[in-house]
C-alpha positions as CSV (number, residue, x, y, z in Angstrom):
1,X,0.0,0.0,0.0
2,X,1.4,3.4,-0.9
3,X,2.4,5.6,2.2
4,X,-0.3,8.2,1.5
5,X,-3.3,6.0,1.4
6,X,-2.5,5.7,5.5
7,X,-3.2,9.0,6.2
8,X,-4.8,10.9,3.2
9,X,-5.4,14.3,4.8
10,X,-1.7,14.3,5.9
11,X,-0.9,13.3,2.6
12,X,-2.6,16.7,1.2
13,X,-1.1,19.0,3.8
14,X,2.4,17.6,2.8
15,X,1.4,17.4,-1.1
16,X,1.8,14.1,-1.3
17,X,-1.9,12.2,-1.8
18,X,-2.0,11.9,-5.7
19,X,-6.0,11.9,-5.6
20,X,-6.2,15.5,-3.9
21,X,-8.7,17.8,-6.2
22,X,-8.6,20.3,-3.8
23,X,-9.3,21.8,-0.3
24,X,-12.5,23.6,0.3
25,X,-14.4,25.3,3.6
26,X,-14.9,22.3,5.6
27,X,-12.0,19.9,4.3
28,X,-10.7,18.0,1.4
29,X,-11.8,16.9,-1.5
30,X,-10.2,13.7,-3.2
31,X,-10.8,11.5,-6.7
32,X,-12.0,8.3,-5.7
33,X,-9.6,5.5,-5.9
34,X,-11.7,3.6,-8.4
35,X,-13.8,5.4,-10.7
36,X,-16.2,2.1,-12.0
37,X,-18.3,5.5,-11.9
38,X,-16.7,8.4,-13.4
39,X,-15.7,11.8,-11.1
40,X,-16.7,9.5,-7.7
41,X,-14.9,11.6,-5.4
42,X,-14.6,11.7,-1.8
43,X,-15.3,15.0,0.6
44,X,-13.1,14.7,3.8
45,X,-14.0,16.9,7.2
46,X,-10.8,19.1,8.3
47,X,-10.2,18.9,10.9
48,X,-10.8,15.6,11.5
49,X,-13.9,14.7,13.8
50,X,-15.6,11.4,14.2
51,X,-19.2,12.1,12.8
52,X,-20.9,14.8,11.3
53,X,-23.0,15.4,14.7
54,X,-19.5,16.3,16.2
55,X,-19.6,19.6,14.0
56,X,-21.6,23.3,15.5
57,X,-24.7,23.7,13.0
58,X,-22.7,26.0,11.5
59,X,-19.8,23.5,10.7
60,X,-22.2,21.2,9.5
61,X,-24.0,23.2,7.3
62,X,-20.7,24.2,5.8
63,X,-19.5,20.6,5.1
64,X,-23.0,19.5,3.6
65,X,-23.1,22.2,1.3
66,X,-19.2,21.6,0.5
67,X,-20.5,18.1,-0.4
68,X,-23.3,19.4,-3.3
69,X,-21.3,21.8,-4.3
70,X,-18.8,18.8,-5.4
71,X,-22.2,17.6,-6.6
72,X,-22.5,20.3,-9.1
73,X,-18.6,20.4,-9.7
74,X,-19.7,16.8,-11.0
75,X,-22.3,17.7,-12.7
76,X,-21.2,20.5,-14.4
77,X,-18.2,18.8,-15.9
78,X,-19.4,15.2,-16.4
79,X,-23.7,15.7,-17.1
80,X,-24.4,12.5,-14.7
81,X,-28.1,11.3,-15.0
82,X,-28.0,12.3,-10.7
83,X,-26.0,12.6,-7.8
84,X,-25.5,9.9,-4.7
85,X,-24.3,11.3,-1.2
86,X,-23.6,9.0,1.4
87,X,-22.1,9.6,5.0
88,X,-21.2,6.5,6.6
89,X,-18.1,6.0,8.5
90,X,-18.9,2.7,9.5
91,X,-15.0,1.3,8.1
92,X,-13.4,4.4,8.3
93,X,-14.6,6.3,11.7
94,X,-13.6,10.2,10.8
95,X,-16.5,12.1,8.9
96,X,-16.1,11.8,5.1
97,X,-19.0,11.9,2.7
98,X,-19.2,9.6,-0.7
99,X,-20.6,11.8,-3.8
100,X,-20.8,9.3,-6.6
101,X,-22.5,10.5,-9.9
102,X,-25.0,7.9,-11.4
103,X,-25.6,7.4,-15.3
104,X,-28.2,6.5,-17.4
105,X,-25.9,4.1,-18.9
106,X,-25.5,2.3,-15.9
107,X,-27.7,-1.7,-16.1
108,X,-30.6,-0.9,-14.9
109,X,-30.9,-3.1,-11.6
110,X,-27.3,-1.4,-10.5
111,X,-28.4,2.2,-11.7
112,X,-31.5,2.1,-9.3
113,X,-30.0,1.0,-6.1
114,X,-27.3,1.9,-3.9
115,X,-23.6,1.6,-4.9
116,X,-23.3,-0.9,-2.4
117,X,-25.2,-3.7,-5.3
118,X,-21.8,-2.9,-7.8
119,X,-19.7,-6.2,-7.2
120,X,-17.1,-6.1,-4.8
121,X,-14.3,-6.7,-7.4
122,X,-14.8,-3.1,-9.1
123,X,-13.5,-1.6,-6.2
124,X,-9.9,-3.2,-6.5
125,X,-9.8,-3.9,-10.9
126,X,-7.2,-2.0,-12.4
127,X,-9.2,-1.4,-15.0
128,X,-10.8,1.6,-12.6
129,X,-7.7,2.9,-10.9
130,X,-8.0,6.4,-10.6
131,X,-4.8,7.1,-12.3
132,X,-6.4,6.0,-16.1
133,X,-9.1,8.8,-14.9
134,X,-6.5,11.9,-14.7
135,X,-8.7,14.0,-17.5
136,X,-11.8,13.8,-15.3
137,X,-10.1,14.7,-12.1
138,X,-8.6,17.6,-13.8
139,X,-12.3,18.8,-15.5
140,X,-13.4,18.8,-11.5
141,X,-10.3,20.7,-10.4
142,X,-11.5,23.1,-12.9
143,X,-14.9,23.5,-12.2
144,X,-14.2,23.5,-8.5
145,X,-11.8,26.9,-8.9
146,X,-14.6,28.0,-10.7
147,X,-16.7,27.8,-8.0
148,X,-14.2,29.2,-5.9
């Protein structure tokens, strides 16, 4: 495993987590290690707190609307059919929020449930590492400095 996948958000602060897009109110936002759906990215709290309940209202207002606003980064730059959000933290206990973009090309079954029903193995095939997926990273670097 590479030394930055340990500890992402020290990986960003040092510049060396390949999969940083940017940094934005509330935290970080990375590329999704696999990207079985194209521009999945991952919005990480900063500091780092255990849930999203840990946050003032006012912290979590800022890190939900961090999250759409990746949402519309997305959309803007890829035209998904819609947007999944999902806040676990059931693996990885620090708040972090899933935004994965859902197409209309997707099989039908998989398109209308969660992410969860894709099979396990597209998570680790090689075929979706996010390093063959540098364009789209870039398109949501450059809608997100758009946005500010």
């Amino acid at each position: 495993m590479e030394d930055w996948k340990s500890n992402r958000v020290t990986a960003a602060l040092n510049g060396t987590n390949p999969t940083l897009i940017c940094r934005m109110k509330s935290g970080f936002v990375f590329f999704g290690d696999t990207q079985f759906l194209p521009g999945y990215c991952v919005l990480t709290g900063y500091p780092e707190v255990f849930s999203l309940n840990d946050l003032s209202l006012e912290d979590r207002a800022t890190f939900l609307t961090d999250m759409t606003i990746v949402g519309d980064a997305i959309t803007a730059a890829l035209n998904p059919l819609r947007m999944n959000y999902e806040i676990l933290g059931n693996s990885d206990n620090y708040l972090h929020a899933h935004i994965f973009p859902r197409y209309e090309w997707e099989e039908e079954r998989l398109r209308k449930g969660p992410v969860a029903w894709y099979p396990l193995e597209n998570w680790s095939n090689p075929d979706y590492d996010f390093s063959k997926f540098l364009d789209i990273k870039a398109k949501l670097q450059e809608k997100l400095n758009e946005r500010g």
